[in-house]
C-alpha positions as a printed NumPy array, in Angstrom:
array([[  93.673,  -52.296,  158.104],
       [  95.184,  -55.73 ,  159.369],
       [  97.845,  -57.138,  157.718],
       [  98.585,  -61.218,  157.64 ],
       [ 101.852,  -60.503,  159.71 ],
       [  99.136,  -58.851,  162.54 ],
       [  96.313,  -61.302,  162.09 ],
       [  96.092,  -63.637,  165.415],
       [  95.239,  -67.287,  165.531],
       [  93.087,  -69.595,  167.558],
       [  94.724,  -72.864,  168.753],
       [  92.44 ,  -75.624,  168.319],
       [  92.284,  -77.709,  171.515],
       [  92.922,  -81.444,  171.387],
       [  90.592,  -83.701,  172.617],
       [  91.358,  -87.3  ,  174.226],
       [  89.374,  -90.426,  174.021],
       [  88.664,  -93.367,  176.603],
       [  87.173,  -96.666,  175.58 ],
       [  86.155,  -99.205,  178.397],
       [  85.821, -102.834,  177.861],
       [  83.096, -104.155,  175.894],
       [  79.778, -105.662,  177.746],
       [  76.628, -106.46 ,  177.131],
       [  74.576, -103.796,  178.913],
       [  70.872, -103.224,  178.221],
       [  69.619, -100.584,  175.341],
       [  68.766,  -97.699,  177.864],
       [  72.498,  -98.165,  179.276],
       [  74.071,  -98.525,  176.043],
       [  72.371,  -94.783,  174.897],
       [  73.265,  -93.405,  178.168],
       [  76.585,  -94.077,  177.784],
       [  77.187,  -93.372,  174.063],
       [  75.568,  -89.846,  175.408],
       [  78.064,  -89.162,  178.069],
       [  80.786,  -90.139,  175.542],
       [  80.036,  -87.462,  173.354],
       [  79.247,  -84.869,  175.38 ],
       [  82.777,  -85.188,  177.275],
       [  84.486,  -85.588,  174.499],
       [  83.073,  -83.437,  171.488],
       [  86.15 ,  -82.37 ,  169.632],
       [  86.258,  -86.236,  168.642],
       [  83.169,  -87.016,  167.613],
       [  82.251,  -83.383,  165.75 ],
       [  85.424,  -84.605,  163.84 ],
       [  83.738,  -87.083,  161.796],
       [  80.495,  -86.229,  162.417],
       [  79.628,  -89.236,  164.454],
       [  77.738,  -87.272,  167.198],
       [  74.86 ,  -86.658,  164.773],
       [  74.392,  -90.293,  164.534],
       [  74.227,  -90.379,  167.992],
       [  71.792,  -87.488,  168.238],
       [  69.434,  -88.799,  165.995],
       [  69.758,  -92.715,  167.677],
       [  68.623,  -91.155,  170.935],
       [  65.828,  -88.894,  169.784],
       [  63.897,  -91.58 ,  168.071],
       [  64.886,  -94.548,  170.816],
       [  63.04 ,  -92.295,  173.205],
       [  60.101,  -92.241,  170.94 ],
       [  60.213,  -95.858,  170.153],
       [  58.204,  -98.232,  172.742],
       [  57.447, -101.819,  170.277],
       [  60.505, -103.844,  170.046],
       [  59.826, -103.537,  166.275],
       [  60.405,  -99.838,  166.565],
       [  63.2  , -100.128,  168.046],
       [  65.129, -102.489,  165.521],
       [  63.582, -100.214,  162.948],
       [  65.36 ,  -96.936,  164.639],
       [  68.462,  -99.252,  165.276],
       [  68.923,  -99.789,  161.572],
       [  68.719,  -96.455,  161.187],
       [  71.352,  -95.639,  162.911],
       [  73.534,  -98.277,  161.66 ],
       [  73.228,  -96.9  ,  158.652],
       [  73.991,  -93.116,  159.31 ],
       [  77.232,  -94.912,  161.091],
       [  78.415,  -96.742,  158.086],
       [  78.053,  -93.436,  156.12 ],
       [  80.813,  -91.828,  158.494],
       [  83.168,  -94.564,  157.33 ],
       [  85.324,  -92.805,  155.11 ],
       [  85.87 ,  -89.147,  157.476],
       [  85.685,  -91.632,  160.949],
       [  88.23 ,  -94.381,  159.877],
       [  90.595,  -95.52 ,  162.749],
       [  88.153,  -93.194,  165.406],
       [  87.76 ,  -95.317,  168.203],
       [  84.508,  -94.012,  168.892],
       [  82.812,  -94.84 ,  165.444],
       [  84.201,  -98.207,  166.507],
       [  82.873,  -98.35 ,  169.589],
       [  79.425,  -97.349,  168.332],
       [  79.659, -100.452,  165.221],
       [  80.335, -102.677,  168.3  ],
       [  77.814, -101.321,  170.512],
       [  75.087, -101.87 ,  167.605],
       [  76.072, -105.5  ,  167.039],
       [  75.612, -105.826,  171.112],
       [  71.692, -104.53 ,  170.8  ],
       [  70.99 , -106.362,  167.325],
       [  71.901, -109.557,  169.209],
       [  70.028, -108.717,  172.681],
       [  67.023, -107.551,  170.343],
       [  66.785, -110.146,  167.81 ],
       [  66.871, -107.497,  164.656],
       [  67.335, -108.287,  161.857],
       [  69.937, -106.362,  159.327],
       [  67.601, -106.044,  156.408],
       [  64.177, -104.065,  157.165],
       [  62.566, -100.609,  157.007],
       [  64.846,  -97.941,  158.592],
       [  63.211,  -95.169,  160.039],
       [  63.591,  -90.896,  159.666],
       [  65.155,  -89.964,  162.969],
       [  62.254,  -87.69 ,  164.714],
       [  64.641,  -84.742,  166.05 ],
       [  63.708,  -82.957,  169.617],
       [  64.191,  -79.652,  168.502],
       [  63.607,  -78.033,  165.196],
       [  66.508,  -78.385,  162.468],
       [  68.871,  -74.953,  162.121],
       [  68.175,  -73.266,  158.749],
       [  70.426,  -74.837,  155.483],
       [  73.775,  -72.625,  155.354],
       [  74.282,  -70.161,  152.898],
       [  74.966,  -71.735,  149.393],
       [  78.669,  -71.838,  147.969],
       [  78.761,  -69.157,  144.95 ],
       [  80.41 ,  -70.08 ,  141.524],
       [  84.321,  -68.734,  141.827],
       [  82.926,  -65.459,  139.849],
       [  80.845,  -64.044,  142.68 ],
       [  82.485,  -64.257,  145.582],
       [  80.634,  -63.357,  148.736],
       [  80.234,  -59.286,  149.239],
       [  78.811,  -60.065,  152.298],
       [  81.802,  -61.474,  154.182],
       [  84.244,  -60.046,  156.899],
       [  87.081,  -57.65 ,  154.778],
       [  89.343,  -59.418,  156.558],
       [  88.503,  -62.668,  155.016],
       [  89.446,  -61.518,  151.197],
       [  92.999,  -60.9  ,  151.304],
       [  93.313,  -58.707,  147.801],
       [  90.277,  -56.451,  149.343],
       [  92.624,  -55.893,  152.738],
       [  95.564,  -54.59 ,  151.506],
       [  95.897,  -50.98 ,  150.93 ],
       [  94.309,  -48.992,  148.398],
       [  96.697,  -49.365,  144.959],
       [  98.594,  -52.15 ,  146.131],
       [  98.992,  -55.166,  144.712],
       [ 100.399,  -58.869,  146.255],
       [ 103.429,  -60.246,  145.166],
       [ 102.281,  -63.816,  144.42 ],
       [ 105.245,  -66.811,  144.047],
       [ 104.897,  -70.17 ,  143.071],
       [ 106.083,  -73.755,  144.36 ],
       [ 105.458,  -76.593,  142.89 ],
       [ 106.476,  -80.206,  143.211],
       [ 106.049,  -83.475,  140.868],
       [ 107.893,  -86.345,  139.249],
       [ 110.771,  -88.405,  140.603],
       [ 110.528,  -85.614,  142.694],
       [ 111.621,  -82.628,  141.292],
       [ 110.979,  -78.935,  142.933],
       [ 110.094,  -75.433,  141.9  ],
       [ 111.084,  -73.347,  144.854],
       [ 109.036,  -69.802,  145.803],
       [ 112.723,  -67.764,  144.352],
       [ 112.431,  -70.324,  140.968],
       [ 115.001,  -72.556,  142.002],
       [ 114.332,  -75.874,  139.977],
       [ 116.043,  -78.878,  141.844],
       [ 115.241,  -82.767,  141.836],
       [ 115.326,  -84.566,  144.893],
       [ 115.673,  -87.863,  146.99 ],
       [ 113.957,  -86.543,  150.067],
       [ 112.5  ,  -90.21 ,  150.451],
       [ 109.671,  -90.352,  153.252],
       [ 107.926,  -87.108,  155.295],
       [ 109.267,  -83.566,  154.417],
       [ 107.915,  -80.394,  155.002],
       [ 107.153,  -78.46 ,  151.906],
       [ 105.767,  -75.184,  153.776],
       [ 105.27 ,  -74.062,  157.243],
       [ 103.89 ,  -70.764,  158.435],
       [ 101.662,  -68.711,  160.381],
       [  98.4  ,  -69.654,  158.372],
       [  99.11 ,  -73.639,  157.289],
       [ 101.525,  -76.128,  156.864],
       [ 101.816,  -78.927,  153.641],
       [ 103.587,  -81.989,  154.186],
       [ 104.222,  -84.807,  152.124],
       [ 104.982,  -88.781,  152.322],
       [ 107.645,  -89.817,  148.731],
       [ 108.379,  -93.97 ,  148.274],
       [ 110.67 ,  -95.326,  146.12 ],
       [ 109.775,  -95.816,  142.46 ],
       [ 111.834,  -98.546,  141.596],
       [ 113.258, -100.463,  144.377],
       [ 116.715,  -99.739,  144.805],
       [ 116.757,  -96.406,  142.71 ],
       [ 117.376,  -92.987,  144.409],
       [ 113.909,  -91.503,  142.602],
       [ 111.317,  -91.017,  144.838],
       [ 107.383,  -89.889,  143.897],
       [ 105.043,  -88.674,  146.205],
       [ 102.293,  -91.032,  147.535],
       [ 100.757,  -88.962,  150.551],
       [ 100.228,  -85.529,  151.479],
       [  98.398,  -83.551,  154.091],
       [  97.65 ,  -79.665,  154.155],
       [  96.234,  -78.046,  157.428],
       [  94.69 ,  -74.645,  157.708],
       [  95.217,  -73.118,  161.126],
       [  92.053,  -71.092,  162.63 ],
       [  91.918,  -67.339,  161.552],
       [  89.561,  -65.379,  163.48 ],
       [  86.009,  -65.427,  162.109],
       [  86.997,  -66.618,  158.475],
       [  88.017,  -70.152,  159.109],
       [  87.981,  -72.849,  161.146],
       [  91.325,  -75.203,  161.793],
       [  90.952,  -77.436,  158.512],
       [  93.   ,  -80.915,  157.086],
       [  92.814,  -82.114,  153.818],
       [  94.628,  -85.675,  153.09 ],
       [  95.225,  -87.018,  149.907],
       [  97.206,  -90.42 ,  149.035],
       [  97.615,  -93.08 ,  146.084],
       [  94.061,  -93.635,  144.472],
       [  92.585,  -91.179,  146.891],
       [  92.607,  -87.822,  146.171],
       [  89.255,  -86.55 ,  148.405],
       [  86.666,  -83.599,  147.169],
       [  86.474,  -82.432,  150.66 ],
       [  88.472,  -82.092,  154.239],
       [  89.162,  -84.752,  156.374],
       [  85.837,  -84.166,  158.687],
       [  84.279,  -84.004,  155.238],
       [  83.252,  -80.457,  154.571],
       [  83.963,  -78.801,  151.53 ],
       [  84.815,  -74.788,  153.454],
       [  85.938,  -73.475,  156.293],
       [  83.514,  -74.178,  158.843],
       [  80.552,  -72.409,  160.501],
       [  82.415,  -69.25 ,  160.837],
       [  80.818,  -66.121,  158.905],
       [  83.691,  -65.992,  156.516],
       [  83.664,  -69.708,  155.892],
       [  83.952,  -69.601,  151.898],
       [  86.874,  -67.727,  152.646],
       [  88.139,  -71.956,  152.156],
       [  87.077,  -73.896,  149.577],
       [  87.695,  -77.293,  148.286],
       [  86.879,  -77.65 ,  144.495],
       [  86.887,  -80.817,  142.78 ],
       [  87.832,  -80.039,  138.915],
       [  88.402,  -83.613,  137.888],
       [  87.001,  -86.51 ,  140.342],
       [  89.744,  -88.652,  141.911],
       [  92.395,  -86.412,  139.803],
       [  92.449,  -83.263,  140.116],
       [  91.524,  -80.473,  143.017],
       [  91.946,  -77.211,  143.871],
       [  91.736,  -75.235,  147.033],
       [  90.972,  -72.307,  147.327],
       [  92.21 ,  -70.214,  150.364],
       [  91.08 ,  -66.595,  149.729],
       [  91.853,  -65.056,  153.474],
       [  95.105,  -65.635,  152.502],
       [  95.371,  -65.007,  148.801],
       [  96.427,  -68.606,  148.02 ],
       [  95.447,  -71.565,  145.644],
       [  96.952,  -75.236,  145.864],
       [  96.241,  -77.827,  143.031],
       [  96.663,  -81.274,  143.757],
       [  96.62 ,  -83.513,  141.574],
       [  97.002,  -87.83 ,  141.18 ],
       [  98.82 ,  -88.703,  138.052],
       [  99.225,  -92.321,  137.698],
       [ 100.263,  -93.999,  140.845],
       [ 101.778,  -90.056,  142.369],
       [ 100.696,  -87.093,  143.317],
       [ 101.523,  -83.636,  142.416],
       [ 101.495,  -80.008,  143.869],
       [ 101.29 ,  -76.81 ,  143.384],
       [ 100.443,  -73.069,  144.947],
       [  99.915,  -69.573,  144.443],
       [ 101.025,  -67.898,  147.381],
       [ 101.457,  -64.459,  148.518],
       [ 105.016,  -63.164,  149.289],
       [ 104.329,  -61.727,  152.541],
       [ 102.082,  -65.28 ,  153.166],
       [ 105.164,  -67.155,  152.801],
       [ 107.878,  -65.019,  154.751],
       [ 104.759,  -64.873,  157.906],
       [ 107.784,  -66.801,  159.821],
       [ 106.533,  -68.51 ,  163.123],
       [ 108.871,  -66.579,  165.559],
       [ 111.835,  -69.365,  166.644],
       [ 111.096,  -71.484,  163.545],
       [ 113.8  ,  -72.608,  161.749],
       [ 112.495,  -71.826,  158.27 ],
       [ 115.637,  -73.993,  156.705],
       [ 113.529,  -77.537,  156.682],
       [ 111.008,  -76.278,  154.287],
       [ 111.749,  -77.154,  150.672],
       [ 109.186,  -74.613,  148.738],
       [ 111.124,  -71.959,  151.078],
       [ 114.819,  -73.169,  150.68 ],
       [ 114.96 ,  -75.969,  148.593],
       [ 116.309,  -79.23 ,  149.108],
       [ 119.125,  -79.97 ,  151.347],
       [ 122.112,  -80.651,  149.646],
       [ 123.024,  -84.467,  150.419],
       [ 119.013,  -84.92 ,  149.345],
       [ 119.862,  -83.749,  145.911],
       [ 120.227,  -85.727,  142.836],
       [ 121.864,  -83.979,  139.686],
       [ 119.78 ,  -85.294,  136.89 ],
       [ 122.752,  -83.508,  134.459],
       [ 125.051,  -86.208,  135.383],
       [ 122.603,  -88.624,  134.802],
       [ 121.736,  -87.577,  131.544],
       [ 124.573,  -87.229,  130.181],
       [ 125.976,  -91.075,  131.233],
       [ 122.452,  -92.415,  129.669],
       [ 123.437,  -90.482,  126.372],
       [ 127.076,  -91.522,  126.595],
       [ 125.638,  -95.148,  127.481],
       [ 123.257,  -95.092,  124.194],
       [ 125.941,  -93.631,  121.999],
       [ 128.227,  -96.407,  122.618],
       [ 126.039,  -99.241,  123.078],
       [ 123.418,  -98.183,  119.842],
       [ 120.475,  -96.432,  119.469],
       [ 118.181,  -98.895,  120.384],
       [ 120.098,  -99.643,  123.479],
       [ 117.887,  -99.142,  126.937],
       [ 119.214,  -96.699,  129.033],
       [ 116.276,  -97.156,  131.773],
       [ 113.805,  -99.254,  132.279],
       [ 111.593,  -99.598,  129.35 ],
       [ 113.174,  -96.497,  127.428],
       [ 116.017,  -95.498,  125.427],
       [ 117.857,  -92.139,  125.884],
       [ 116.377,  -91.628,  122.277],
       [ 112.522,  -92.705,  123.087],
       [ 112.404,  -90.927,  126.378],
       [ 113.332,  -87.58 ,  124.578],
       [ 111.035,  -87.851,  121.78 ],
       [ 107.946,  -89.286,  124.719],
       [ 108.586,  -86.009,  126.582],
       [ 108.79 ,  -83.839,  123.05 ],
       [ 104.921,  -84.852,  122.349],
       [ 103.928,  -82.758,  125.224],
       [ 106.7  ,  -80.556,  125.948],
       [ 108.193,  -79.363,  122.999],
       [ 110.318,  -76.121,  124.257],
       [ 113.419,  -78.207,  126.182],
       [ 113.314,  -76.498,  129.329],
       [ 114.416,  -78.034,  132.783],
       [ 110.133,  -79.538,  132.805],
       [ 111.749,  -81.355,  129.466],
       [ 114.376,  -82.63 ,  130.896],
       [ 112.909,  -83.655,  134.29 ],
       [ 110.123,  -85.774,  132.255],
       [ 113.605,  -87.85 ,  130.578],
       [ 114.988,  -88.032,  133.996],
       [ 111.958,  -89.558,  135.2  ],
       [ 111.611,  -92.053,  131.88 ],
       [ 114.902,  -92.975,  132.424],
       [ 114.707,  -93.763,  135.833],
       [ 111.646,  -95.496,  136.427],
       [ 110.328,  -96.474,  132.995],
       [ 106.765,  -94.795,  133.973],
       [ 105.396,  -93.211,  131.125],
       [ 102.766,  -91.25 ,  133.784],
       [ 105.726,  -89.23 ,  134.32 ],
       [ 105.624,  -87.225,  131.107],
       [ 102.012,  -86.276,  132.145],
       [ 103.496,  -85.613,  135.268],
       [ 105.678,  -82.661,  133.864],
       [ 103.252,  -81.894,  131.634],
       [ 100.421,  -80.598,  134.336],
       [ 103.231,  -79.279,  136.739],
       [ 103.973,  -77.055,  133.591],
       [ 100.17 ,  -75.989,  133.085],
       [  99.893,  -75.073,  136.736],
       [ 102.795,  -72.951,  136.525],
       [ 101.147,  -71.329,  133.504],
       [  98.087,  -70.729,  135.664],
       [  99.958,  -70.208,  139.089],
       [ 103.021,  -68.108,  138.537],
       [ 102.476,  -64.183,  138.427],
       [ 105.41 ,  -63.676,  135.94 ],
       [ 104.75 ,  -65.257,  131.903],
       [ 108.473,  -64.492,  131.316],
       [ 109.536,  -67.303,  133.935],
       [ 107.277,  -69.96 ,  133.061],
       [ 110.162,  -71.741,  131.295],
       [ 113.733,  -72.333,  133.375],
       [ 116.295,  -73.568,  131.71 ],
       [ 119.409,  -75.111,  132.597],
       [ 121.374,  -71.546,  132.   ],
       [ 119.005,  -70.424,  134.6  ],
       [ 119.628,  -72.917,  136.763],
       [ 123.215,  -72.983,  136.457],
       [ 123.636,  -68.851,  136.829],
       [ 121.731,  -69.052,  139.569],
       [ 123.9  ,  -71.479,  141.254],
       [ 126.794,  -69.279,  140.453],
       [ 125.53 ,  -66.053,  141.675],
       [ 124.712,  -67.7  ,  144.918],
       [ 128.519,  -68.508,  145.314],
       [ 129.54 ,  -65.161,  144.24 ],
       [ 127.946,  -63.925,  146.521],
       [ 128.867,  -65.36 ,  149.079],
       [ 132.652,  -65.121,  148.287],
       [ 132.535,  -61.376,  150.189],
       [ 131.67 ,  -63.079,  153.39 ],
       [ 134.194,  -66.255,  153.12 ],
       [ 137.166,  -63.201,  152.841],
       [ 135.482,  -61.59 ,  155.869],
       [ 135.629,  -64.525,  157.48 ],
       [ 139.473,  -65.046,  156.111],
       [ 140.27 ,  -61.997,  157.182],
       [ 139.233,  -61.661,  160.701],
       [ 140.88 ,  -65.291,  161.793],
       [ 144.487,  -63.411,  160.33 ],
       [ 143.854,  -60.596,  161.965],
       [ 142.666,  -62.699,  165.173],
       [ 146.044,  -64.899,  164.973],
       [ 148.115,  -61.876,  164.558],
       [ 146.767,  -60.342,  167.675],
       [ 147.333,  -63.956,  170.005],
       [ 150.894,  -63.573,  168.038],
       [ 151.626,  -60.118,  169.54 ],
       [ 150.772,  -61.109,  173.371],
       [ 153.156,  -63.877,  173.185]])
């Protein structure tokens, strides 16, 4: 039985693309060459799909004698082009074939608007893939090595941890660490053998240290017959029900539904759903940000790329330091502020300390460090998206995390935590102490 850490990968091999200057060649010419194009270069166009255009431009242009045909099967294809917009946006060869089809509308006379034709394929069309089953009944019929609970050994069960990461931003590590952040721009959240997550954070308010998350990316590496090498992209007011080449599994691979994308809420909420590998991510747009979260298997997480420097990647290790804002020291000067100043005195942008509590009470009643993130994130930006912000990072940690007793942190935790870490590592500063004394005595003796 295989285990993740002895599980190969497949590299994906890139694929470069060359685009010569635009003329005005005949119809036969401009096929030919959209032909060759593809054919050299099919990691690009299989990508966004773009070579099925193609395919189906050619088959019925060599069928098509009448001029009229020919602007009908030339609409046609314009058509299946346009559809590729949204999984083919900045490819240069989708815009390369939009130019080319303005080239033979001119040289032909066609019109836009006018009967477009079903593409008559050369060979017969490959049988519809096997349907997607409900999340209840998972495929029996897939590779072992695909279902990661069905691989381990007999009696043993995963270790699952959770990350998760919302707000202004604030982050749930995989050990429960609960930190908020600066980290404005692109940081790595995880990095491993099987995929990587990054994400893009911009300022909230200008000028203020709070950051949200506007962009993030997740890419599934290949795993040998369960998955091809998969990217899903999300950003502000775009939060897609598929991958980027706009399928909704893992490929054409026998295990494919070993990698699903499932849309729960259009345009606000998905989940994937990674079973090879025992792991679920929700993301999530809430307002103008986006959110995160995942269910990940212990052993998934430590599968350590050998010469990686694991230390970069926050759901592992947390924040660095200087990229860490306490949000204690900022509550407490926006309570000191409102004491002095009144009650009804703003301590943010459109909130008092007073308001901002009793806005986050509505949905989070027990005061744990989700409560107090949602005030930081009043106080600081004056979004009131932010409370449902904390909110759903708290339901996905009620759905996520394996352990009920550590749904709630609270600042005890938090604080304890930080302690224990420098007791412990008190034993190796007087190491350290001791072997520079013992090193200076030694120089002192050979003098």
């Amino acid at each position: 039985m295989q285990s993740p850490r002895e599980r190969s990968e497949v590299r994906p091999r890139a694929g470069w693309m060359v685009m010569g200057e635009r003329g005005r060649p005949s119809a036969l010419e401009v096929c030919r060459i959209l032909a060759v194009f593809f054919s050299l270069f099919p990691s690009v166009s299989l990508q966004c799909k773009i070579l099925k255009c193609n395919s189906e431009f050619w088959a019925s242009k060599s069928n098509s004698g009448l001029e009229e045909e020919f602007c009908t099967a030339l609409r046609a294809y314009n058509s299946c082009v346009r559809r590729t917009a949204r999984t083919c946006r900045g490819d240069l060869t989708y815009h390369s074939a939009q130019h080319g089809i303005e080239d033979l509308m001119s040289q032909h006379n066609c019109s836009k608007e006018g009967p477009t034709s079903q593409p008559r394929a050369r060979t017969p069309l490959p049988p519809p893939p096997p349907p997607i089953l409900p999340d209840s009944q998972e495929r029996s019929d897939g590779p072992e090595v695909c279902h990661y609970e069905r691989s381990l050994q007999r009696n043993t069960a995963p270790n699952f941890t959770h990350c998760g990461f919302f707000g202004d931003p604030h982050l749930r590590t995989f050990g429960d660490d609960f930190q908020t952040c600066k980290v404005e721009g692109a940081w790595p959240l995880i990095h491993n053998k099987y995929l990587s997550v990054q994400v893009t954070n911009s300022p909230v308010v200008p000028g203020s240290l709070a950051t949200a998350t506007s962009k993030l990316t997740v890419i599934f590496k290949n795993f040998q017959e369960c998955v091809d090498q998969k990217m899903y992209h999300a950003e502000t007011d775009e939060l897609p029900a598929a991958f980027a080449d706009g399928s909704k599994n893992g490929g054409d691979r026998y295990g494919a539904n070993a990698l699903r994308v499932v849309e729960k809420v259009p345009g606000q909420h998905v989940e994937i759903q990674a079973r090879y590998i025992g792991t679920t991510i929700v993301v999530r747009q809430v307002g103008r940000y986006l959110t995160f979260a995942v269910r990940m298997p212990e052993e998934v997480v430590n599968s350590v790329e050998e010469g990686d420097d694991q230390d970069l990647y926050l759901c592992l290790h947390g924040c660095p330091a200087n990229q860490r804002i306490d949000f204690r020291n900022f509550r407490a000067r926006a309570a000191a502020e409102a004491h002095s100043l009144g009650r009804t005195s703003q301590a943010g942008p459109g909130f008092t300390y007073q308001s901002a509590k009793a806005k986050c009470k509505e949905r989070l009643p027990v005061e744990d460090l989700y409560f107090q993130s949602c005030v930081f994130d009043l106080l600081s930006s004056g979004d009131i998206n932010f409370t449902m912000a904390a909110y759903y990072a708290f339901e996905d940690v009620k759905m996520l995390h394996s352990n009920s007793n550590r749904y709630h942190i609270f600042e005890k935790d938090a604080l304890s935590s930080t302690a224990q870490r420098g007791k412990d590592s008190l034993p190796i500063f007087f190491l350290t102490l001791l072997a520079v004394l013992l090193w200076i005595e030694r120089c002192a003796l050979h003098l």
